[in-house]
PyMOL Python script that loads the backbone (N, CA, C, O; Angstrom):
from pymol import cmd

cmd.read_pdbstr("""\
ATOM      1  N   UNK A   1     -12.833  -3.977  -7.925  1.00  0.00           N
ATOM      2  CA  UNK A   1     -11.532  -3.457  -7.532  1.00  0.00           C
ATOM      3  C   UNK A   1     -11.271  -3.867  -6.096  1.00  0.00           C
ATOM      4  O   UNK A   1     -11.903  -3.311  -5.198  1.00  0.00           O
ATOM      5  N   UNK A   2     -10.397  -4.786  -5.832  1.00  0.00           N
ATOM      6  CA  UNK A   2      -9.594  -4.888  -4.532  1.00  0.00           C
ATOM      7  C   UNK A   2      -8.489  -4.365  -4.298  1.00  0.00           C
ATOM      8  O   UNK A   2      -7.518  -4.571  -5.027  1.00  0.00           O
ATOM      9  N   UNK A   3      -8.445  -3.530  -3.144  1.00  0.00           N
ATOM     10  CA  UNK A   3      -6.617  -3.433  -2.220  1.00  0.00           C
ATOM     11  C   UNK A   3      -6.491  -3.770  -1.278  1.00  0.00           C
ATOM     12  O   UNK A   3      -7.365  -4.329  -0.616  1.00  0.00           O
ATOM     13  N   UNK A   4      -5.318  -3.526  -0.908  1.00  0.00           N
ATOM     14  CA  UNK A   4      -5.194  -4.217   0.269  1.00  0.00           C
ATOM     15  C   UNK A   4      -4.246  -3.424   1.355  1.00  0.00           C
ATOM     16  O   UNK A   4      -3.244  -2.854   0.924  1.00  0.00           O
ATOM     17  N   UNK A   5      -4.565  -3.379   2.822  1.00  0.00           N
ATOM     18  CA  UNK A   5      -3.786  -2.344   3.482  1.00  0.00           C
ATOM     19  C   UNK A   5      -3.126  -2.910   4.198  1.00  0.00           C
ATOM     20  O   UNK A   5      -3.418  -4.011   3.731  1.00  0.00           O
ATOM     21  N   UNK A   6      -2.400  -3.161   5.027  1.00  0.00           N
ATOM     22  CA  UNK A   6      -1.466  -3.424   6.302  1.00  0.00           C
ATOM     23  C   UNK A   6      -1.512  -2.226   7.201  1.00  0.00           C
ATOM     24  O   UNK A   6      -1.506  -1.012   6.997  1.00  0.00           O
ATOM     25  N   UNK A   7      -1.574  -3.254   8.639  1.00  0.00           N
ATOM     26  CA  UNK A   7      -1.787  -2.675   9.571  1.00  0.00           C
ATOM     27  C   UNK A   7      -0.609  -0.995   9.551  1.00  0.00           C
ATOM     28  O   UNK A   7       0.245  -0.942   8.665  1.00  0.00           O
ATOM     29  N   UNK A   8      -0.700  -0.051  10.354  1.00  0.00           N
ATOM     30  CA  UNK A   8      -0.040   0.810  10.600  1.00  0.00           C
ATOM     31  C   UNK A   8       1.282   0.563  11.491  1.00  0.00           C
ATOM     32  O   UNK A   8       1.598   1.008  12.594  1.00  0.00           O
ATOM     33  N   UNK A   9       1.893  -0.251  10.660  1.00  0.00           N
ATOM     34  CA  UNK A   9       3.633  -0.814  12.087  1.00  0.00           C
ATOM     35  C   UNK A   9       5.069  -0.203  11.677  1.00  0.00           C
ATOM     36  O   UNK A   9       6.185  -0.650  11.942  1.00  0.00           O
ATOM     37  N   UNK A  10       4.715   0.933  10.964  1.00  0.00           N
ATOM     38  CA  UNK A  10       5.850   0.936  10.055  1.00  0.00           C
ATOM     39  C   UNK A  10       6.223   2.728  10.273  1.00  0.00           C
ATOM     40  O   UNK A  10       5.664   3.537   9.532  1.00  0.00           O
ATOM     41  N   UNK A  11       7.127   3.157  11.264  1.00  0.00           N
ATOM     42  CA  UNK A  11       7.744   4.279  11.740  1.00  0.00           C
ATOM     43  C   UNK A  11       8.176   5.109  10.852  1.00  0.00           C
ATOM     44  O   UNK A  11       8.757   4.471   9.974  1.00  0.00           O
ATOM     45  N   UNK A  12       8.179   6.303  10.632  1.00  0.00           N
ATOM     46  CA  UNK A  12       8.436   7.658   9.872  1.00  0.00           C
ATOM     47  C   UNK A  12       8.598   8.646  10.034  1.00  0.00           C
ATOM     48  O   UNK A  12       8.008   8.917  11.080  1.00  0.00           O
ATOM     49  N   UNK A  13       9.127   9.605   9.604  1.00  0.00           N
ATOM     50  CA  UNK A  13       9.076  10.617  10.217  1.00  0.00           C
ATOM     51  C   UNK A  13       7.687  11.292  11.235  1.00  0.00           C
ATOM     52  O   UNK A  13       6.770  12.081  11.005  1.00  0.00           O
ATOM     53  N   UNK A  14       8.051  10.642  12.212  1.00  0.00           N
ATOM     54  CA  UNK A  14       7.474  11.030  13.091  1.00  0.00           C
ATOM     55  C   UNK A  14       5.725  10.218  13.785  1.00  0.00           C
ATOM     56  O   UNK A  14       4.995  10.586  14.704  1.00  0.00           O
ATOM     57  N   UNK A  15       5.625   9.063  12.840  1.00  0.00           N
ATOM     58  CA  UNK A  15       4.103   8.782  12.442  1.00  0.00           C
ATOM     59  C   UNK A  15       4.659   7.272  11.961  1.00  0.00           C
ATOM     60  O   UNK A  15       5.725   6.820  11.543  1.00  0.00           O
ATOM     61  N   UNK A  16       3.319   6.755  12.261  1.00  0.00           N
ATOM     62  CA  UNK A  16       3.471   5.124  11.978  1.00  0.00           C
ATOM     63  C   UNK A  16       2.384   5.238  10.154  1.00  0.00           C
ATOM     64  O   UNK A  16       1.582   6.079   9.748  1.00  0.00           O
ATOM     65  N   UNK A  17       2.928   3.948   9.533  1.00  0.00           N
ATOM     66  CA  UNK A  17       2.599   4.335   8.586  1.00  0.00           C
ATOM     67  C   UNK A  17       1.854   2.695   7.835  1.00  0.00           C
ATOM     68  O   UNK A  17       2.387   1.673   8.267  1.00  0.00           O
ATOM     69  N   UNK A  18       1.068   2.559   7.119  1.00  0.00           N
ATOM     70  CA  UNK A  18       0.641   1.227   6.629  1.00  0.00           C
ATOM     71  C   UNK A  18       1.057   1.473   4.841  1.00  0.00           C
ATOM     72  O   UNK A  18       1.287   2.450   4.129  1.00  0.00           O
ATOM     73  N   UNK A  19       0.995   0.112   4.670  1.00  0.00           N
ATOM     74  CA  UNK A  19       1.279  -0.215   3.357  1.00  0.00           C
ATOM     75  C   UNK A  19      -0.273  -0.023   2.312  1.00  0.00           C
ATOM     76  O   UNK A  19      -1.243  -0.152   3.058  1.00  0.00           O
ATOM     77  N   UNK A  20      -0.701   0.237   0.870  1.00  0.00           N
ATOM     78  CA  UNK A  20      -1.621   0.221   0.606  1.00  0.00           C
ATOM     79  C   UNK A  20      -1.336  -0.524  -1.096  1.00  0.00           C
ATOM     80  O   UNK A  20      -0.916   0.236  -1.969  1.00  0.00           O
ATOM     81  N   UNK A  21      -1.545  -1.707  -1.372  1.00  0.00           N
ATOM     82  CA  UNK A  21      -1.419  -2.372  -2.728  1.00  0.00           C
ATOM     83  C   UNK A  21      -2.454  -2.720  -3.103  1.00  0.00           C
ATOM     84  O   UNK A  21      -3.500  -2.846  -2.467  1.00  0.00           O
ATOM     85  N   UNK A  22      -2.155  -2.972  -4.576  1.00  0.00           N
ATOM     86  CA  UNK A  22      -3.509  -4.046  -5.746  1.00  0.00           C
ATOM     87  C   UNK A  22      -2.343  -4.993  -5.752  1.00  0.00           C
ATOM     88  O   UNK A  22      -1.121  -4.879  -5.652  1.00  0.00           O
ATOM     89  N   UNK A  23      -3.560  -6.377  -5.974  1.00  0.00           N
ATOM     90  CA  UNK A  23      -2.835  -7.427  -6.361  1.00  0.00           C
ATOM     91  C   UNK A  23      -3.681  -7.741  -8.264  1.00  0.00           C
ATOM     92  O   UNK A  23      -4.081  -8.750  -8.845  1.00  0.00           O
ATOM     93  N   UNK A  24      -3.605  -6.273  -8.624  1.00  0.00           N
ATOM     94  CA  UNK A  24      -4.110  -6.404  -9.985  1.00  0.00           C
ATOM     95  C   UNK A  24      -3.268  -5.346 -10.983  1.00  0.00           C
ATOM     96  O   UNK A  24      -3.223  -5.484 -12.205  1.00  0.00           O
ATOM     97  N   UNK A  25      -2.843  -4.647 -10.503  1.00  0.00           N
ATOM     98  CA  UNK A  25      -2.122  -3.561 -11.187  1.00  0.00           C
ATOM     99  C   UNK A  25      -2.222  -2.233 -11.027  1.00  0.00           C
ATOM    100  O   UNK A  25      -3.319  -1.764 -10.721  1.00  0.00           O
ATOM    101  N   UNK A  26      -0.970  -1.297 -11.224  1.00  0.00           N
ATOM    102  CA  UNK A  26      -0.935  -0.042 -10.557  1.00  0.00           C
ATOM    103  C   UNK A  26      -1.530   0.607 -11.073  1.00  0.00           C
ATOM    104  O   UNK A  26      -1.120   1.754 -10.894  1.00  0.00           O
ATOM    105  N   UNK A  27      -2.277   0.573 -11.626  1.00  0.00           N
ATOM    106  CA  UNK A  27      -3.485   1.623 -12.573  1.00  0.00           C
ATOM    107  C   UNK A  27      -4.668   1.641 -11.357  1.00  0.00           C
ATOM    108  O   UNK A  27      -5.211   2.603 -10.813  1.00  0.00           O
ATOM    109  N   UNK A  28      -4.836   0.263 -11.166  1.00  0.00           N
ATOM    110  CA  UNK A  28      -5.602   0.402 -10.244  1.00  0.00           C
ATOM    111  C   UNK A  28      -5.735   1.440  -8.495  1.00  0.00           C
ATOM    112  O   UNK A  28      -6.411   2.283  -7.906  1.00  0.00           O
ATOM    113  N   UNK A  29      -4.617   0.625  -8.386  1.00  0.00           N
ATOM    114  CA  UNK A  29      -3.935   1.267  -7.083  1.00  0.00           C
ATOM    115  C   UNK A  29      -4.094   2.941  -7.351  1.00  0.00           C
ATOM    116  O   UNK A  29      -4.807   3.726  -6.726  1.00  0.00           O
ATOM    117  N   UNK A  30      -3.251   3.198  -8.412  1.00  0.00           N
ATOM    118  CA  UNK A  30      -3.282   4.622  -8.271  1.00  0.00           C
ATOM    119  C   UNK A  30      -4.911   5.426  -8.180  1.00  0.00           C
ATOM    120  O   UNK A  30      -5.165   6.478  -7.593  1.00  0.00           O
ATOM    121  N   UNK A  31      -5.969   4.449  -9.047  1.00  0.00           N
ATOM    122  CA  UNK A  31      -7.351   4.961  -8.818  1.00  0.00           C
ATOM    123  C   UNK A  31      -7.879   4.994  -7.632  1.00  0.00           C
ATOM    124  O   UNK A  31      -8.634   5.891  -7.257  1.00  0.00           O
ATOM    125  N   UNK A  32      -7.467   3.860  -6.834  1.00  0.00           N
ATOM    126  CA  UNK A  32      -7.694   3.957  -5.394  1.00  0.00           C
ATOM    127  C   UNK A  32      -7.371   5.038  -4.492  1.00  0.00           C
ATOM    128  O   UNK A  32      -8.201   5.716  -3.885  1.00  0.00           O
ATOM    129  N   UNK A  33      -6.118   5.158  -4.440  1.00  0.00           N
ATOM    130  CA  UNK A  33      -5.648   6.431  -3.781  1.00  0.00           C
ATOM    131  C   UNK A  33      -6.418   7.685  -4.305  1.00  0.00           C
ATOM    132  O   UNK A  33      -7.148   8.412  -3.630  1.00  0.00           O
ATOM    133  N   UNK A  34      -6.076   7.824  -5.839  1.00  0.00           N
ATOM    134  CA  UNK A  34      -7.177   9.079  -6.222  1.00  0.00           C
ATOM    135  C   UNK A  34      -8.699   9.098  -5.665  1.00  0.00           C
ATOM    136  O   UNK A  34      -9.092  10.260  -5.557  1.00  0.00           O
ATOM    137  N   UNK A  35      -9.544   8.258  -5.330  1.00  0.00           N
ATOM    138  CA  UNK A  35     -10.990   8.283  -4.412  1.00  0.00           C
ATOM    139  C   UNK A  35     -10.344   8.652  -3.393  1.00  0.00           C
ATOM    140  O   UNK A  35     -10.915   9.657  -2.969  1.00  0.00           O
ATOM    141  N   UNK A  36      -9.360   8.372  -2.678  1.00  0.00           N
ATOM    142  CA  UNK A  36      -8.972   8.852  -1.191  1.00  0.00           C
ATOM    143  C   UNK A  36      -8.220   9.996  -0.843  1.00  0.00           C
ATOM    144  O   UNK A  36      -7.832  10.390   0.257  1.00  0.00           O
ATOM    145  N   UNK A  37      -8.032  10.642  -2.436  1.00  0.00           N
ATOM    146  CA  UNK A  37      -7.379  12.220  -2.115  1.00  0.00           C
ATOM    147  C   UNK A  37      -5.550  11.937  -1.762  1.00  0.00           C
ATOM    148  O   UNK A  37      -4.735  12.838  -1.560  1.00  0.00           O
ATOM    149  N   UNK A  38      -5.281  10.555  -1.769  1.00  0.00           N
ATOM    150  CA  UNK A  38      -3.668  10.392  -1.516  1.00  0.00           C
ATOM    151  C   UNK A  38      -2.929  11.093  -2.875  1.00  0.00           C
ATOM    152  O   UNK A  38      -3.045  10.944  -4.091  1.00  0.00           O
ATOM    153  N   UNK A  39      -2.333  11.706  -2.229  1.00  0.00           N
ATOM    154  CA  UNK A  39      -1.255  12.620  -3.467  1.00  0.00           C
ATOM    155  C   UNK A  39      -0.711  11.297  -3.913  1.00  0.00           C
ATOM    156  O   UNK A  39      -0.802  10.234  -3.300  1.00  0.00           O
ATOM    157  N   UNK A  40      -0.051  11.544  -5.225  1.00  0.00           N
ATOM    158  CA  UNK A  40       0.652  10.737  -5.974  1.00  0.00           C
ATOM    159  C   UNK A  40       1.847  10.655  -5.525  1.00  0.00           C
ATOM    160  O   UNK A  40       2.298   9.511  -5.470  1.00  0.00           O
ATOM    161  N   UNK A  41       2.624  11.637  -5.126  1.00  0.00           N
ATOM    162  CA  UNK A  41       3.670  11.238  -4.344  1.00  0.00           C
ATOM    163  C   UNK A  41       3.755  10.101  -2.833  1.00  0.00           C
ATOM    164  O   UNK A  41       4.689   9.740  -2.118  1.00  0.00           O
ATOM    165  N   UNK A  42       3.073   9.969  -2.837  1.00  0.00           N
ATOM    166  CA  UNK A  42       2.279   8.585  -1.748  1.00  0.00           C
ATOM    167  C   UNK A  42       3.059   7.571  -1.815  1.00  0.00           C
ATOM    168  O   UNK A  42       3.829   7.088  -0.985  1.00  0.00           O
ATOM    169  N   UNK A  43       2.643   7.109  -3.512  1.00  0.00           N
ATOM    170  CA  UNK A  43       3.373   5.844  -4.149  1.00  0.00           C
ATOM    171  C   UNK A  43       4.751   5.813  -4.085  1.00  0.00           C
ATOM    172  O   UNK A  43       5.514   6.733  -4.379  1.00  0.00           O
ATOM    173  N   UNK A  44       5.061   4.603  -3.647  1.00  0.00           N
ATOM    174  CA  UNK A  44       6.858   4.457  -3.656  1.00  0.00           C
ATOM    175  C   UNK A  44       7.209   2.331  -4.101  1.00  0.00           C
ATOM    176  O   UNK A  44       7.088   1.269  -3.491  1.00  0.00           O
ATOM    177  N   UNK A  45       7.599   2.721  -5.296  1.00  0.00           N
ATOM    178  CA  UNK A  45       7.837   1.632  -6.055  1.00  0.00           C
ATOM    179  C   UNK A  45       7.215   0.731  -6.498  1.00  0.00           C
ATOM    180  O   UNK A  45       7.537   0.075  -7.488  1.00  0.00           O
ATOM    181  N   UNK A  46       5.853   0.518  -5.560  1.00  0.00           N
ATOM    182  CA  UNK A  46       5.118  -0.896  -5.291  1.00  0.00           C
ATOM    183  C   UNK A  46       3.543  -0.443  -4.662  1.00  0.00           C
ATOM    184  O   UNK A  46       2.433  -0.925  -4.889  1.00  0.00           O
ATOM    185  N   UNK A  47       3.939   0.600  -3.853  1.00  0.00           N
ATOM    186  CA  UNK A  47       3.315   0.902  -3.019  1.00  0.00           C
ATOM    187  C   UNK A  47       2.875   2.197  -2.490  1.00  0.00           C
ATOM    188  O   UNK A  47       3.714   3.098  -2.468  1.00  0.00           O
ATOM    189  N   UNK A  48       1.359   2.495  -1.940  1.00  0.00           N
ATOM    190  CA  UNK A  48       1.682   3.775  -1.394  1.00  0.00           C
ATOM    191  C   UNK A  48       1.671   3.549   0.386  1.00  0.00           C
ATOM    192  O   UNK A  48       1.115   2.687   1.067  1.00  0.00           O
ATOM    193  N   UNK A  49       2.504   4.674   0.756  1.00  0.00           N
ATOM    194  CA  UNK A  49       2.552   4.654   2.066  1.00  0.00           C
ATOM    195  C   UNK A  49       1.757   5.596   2.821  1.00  0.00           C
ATOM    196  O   UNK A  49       2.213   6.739   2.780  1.00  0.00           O
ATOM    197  N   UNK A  50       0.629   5.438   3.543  1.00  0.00           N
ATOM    198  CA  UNK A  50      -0.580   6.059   4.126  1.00  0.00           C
ATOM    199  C   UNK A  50      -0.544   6.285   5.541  1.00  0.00           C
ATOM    200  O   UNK A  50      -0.190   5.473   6.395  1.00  0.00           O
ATOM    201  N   UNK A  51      -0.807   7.061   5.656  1.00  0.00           N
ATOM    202  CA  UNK A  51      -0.181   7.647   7.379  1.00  0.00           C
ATOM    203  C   UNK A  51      -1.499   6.972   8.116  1.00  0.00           C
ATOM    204  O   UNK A  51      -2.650   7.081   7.693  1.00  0.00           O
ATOM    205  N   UNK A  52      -1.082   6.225   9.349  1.00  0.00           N
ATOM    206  CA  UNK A  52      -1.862   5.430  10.103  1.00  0.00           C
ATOM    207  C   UNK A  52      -3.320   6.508  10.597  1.00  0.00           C
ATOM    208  O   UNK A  52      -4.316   5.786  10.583  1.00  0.00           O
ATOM    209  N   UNK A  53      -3.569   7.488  10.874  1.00  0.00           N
ATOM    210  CA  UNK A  53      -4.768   8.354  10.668  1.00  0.00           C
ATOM    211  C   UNK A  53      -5.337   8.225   9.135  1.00  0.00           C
ATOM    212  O   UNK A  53      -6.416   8.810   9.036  1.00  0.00           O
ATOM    213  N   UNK A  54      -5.053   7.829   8.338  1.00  0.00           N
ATOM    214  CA  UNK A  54      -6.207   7.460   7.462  1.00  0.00           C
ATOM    215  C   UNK A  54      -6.509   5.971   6.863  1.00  0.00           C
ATOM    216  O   UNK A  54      -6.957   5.662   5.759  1.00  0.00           O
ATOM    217  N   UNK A  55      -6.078   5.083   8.059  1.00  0.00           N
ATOM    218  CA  UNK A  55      -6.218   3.661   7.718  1.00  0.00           C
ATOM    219  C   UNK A  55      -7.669   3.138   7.610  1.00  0.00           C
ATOM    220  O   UNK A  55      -8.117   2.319   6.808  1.00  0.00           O
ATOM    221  N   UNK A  56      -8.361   3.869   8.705  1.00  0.00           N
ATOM    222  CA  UNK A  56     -10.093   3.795   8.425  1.00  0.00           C
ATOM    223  C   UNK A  56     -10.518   4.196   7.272  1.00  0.00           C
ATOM    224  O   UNK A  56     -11.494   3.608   6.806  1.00  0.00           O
ATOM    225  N   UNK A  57      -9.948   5.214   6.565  1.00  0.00           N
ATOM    226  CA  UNK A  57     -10.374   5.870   5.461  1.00  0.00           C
ATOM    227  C   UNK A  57     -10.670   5.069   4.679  1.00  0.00           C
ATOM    228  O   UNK A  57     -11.800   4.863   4.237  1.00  0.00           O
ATOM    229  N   UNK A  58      -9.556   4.446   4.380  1.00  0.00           N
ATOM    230  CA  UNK A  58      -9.026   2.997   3.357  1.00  0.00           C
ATOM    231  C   UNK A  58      -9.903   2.313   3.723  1.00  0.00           C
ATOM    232  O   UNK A  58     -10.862   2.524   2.981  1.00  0.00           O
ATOM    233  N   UNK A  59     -10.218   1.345   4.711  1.00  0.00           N
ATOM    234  CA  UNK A  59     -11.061   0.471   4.710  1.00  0.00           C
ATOM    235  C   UNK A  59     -12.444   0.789   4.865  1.00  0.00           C
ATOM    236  O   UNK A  59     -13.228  -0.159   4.809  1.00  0.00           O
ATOM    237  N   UNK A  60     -12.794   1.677   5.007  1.00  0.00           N
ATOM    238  CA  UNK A  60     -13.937   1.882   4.916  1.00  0.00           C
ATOM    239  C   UNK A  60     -14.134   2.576   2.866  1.00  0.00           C
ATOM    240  O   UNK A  60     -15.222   2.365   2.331  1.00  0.00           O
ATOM    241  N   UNK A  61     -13.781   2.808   2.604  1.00  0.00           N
ATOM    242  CA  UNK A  61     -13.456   3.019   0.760  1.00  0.00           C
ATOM    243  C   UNK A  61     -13.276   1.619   0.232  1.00  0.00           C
ATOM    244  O   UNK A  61     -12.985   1.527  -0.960  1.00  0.00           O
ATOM    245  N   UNK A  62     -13.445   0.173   1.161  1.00  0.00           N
ATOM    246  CA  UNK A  62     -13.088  -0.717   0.561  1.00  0.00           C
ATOM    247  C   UNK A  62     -11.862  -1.543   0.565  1.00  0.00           C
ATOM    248  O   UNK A  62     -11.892  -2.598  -0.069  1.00  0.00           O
ATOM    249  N   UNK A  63     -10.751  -1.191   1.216  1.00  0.00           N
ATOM    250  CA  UNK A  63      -9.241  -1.894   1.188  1.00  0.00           C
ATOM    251  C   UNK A  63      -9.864  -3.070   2.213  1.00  0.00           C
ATOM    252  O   UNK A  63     -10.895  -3.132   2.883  1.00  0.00           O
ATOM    253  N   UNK A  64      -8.822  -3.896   2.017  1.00  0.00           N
ATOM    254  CA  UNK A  64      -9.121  -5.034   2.474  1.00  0.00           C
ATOM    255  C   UNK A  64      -7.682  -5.166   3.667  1.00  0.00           C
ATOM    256  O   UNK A  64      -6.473  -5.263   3.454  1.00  0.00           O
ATOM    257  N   UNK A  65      -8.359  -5.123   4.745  1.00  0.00           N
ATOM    258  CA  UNK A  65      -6.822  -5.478   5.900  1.00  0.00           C
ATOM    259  C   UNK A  65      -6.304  -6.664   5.779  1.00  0.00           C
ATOM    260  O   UNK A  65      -6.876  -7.754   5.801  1.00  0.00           O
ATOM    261  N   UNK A  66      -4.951  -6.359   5.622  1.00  0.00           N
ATOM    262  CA  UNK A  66      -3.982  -7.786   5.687  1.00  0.00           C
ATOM    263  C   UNK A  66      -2.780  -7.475   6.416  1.00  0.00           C
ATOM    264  O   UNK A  66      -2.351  -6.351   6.673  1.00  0.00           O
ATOM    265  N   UNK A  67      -2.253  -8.655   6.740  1.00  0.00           N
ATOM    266  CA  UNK A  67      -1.090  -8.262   7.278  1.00  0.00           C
ATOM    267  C   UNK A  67      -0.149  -7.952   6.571  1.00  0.00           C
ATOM    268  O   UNK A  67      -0.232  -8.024   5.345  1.00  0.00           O
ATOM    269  N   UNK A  68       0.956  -7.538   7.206  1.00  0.00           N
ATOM    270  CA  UNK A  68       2.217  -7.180   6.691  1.00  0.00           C
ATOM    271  C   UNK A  68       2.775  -8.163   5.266  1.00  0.00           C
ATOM    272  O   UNK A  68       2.792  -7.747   4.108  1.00  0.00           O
ATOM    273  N   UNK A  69       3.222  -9.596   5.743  1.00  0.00           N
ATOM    274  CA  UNK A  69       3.403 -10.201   4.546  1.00  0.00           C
ATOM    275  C   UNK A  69       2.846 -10.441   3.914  1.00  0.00           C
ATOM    276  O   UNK A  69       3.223 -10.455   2.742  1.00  0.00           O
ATOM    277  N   UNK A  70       1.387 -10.842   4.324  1.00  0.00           N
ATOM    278  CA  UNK A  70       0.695 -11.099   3.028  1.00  0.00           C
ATOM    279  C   UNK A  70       0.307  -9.811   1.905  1.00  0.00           C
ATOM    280  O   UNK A  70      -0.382  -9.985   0.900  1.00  0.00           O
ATOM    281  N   UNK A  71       0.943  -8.429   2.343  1.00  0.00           N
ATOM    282  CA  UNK A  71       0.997  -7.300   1.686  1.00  0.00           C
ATOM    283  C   UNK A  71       2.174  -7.942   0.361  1.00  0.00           C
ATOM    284  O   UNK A  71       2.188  -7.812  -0.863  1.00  0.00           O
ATOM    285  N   UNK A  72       2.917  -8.537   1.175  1.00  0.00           N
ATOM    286  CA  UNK A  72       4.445  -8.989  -0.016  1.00  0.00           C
ATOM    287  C   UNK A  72       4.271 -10.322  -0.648  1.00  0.00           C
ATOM    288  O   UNK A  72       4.873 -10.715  -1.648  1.00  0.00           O
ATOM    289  N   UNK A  73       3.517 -10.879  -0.064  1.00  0.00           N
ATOM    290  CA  UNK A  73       2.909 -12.516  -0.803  1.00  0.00           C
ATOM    291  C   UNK A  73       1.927 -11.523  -1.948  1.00  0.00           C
ATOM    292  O   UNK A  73       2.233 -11.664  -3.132  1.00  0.00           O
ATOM    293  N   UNK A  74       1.036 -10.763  -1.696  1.00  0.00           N
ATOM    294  CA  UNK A  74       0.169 -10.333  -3.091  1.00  0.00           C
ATOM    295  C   UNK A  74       1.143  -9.711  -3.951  1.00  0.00           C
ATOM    296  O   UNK A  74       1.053  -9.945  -5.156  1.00  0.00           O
ATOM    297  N   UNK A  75       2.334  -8.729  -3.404  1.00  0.00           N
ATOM    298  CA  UNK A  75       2.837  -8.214  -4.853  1.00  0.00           C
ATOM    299  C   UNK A  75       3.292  -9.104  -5.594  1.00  0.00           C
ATOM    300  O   UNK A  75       3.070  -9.107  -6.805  1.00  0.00           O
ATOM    301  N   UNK A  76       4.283 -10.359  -4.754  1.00  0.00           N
ATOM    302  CA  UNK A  76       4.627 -11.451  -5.841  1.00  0.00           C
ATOM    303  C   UNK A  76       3.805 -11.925  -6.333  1.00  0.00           C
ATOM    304  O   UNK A  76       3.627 -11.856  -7.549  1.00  0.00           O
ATOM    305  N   UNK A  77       3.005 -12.591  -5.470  1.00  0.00           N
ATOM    306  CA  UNK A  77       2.134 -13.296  -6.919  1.00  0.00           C
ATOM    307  C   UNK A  77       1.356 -12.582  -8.303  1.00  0.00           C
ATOM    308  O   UNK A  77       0.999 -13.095  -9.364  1.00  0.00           O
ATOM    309  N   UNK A  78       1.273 -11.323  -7.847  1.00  0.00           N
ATOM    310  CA  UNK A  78       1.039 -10.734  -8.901  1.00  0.00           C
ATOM    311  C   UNK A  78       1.690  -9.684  -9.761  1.00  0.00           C
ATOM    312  O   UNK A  78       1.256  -8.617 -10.197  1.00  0.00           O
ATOM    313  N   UNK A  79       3.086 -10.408  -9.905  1.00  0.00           N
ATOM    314  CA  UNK A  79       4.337  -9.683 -10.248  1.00  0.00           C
ATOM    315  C   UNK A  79       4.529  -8.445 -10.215  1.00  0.00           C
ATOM    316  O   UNK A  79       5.238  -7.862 -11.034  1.00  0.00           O
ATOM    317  N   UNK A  80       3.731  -7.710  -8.964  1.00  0.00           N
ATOM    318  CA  UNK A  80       4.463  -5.825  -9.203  1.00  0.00           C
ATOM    319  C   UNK A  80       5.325  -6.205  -7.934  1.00  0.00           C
ATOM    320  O   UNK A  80       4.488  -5.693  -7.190  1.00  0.00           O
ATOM    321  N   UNK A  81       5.920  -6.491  -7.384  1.00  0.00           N
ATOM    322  CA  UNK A  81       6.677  -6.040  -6.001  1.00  0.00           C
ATOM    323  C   UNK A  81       8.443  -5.934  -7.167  1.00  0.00           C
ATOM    324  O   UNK A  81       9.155  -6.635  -7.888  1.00  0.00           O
ATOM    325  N   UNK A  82       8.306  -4.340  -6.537  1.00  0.00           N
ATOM    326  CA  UNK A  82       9.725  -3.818  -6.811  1.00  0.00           C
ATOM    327  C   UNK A  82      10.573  -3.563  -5.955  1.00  0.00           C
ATOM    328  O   UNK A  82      10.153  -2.946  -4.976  1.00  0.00           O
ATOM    329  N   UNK A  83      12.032  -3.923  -5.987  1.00  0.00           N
ATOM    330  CA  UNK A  83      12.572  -3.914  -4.417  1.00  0.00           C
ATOM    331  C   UNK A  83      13.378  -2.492  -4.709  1.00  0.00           C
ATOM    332  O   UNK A  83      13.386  -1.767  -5.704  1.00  0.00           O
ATOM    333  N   UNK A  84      13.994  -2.404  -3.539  1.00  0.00           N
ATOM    334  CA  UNK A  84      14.460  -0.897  -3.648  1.00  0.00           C
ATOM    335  C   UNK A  84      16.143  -1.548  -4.383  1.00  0.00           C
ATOM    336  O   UNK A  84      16.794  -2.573  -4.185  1.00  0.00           O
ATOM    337  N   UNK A  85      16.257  -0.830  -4.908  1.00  0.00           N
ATOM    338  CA  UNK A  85      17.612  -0.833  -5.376  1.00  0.00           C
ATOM    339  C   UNK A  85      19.034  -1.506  -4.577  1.00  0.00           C
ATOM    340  O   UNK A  85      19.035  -1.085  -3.421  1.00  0.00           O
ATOM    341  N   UNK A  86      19.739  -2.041  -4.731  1.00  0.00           N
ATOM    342  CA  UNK A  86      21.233  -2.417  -3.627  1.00  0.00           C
ATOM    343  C   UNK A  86      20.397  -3.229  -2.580  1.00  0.00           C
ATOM    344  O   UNK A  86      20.961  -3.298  -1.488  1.00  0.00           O
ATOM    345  N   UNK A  87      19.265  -3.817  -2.651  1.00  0.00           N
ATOM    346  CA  UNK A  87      18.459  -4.431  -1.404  1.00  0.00           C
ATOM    347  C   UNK A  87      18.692  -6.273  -1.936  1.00  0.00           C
ATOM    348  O   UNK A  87      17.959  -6.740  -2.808  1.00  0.00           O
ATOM    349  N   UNK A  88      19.908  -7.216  -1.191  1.00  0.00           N
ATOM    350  CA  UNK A  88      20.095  -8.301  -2.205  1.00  0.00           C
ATOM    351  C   UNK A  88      18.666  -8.749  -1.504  1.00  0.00           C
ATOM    352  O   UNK A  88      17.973  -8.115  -0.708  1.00  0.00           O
ATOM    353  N   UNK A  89      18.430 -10.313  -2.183  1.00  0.00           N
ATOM    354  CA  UNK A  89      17.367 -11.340  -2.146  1.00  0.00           C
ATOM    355  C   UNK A  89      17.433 -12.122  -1.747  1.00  0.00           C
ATOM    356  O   UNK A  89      16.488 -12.910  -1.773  1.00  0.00           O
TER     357      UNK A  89
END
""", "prot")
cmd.dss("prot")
cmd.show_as("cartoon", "prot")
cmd.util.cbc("prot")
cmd.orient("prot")
């Protein structure tokens, strides 16, 4: 099982936040998060979003750091990247 995290660059209410994907399928992903105690509400379309205080968590459980795009180069190539709705291409 591989995932993959991105750095923490990504602002939120209140907290910077990293990206957390499989480039194998969301079954997976979601097992991942479940070892790490991430609620299911986490996940958002593609992805879960992990509050930059538990980015060690992740990689030390195994995620693999990547950057930002290559977070969006793995969903394409492995056809899960879902865009948000009204977002053109």
């Amino acid at each position: 099982m591989t995932v993959y995290i991105d750095p923490p660059n990504w602002p939120g209410h209140g907290r910077m936040w990293s990206h957390l994907v499989s480039d194998v399928s969301y079954a997976e992903l979601h097992l991942f998060a479940e070892g790490l105690g991430v609620p299911r509400r986490g996940f958002e379309r593609d992805h879960y979003d992990l509050p930059s205080h538990r980015y060690a968590d992740a990689v030390l459980a195994g995620a693999v750091e990547v950057s930002s795009r290559e977070v969006v180069r793995l969903l394409h190539g492995a056809g899960l990247r879902r865009r948000k709705r009204g977002v053109p291409r």
